[in-house]
N, C-alpha and C positions, 0 to 999 in steps of 0.2 A: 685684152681689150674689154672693158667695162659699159655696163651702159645699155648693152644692145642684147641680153638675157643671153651671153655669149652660154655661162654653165646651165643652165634650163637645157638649150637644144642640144650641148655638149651631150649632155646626159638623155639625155632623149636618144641621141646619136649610138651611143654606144652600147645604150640597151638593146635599141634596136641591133645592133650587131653579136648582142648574144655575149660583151664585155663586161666584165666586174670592174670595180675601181673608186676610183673617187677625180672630181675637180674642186678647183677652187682660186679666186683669185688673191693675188700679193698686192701688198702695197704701195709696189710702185707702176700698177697698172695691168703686167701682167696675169695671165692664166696658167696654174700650173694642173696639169693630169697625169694621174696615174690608171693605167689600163692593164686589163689580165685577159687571154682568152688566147682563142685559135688565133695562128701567126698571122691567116689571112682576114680576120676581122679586125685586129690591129692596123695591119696594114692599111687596110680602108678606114679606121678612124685617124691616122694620123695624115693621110689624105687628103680629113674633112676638116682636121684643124688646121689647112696651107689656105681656106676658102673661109671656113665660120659660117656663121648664120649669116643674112641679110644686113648689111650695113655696118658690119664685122669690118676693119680694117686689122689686116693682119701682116705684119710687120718681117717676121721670124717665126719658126718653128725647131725647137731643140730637141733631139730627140735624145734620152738614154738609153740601153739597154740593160736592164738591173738583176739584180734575184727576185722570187718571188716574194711581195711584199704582203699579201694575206693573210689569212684566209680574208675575203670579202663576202656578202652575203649580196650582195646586188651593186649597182653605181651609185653615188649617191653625191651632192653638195656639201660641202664643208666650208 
């Protein structure tokens, strides 16, 4: 979802949780994120992307399970 500073609060979201990574959106609308960290701060960010920000209409959420994709130095927008 576009529009509604969906990756600003993503990222604000995961920092706060103490996750590495990165988001960013696709071109046909969606959001895609990659997250690193303790299982249960994960947890809780993929939580927060079934909700979004404010005005977020959120559709789906896909989760993968991958390898580490790092190193990260923080979260950040792409």
């Amino acid at each position: 979802m576009q529009g509604v500073f969906f990756r600003v609060i993503a990222r604000d979201a995961a920092r706060g949780l103490g996750l590495v990574g990165w988001v960013r959106n696709q071109p046909d609308g969606a959001v895609e994120a990659v997250c690193e960290g303790a299982p249960q701060a994960v947890t809780s960010f993929i939580a927060w992307c079934h909700d979004g920000p404010e005005y977020a209409r959120v559709s789906d959420v896909a989760v993968a399970e991958e390898d580490v994709a790092g190193p990260f130095t923080g979260f950040s927008i792409r």
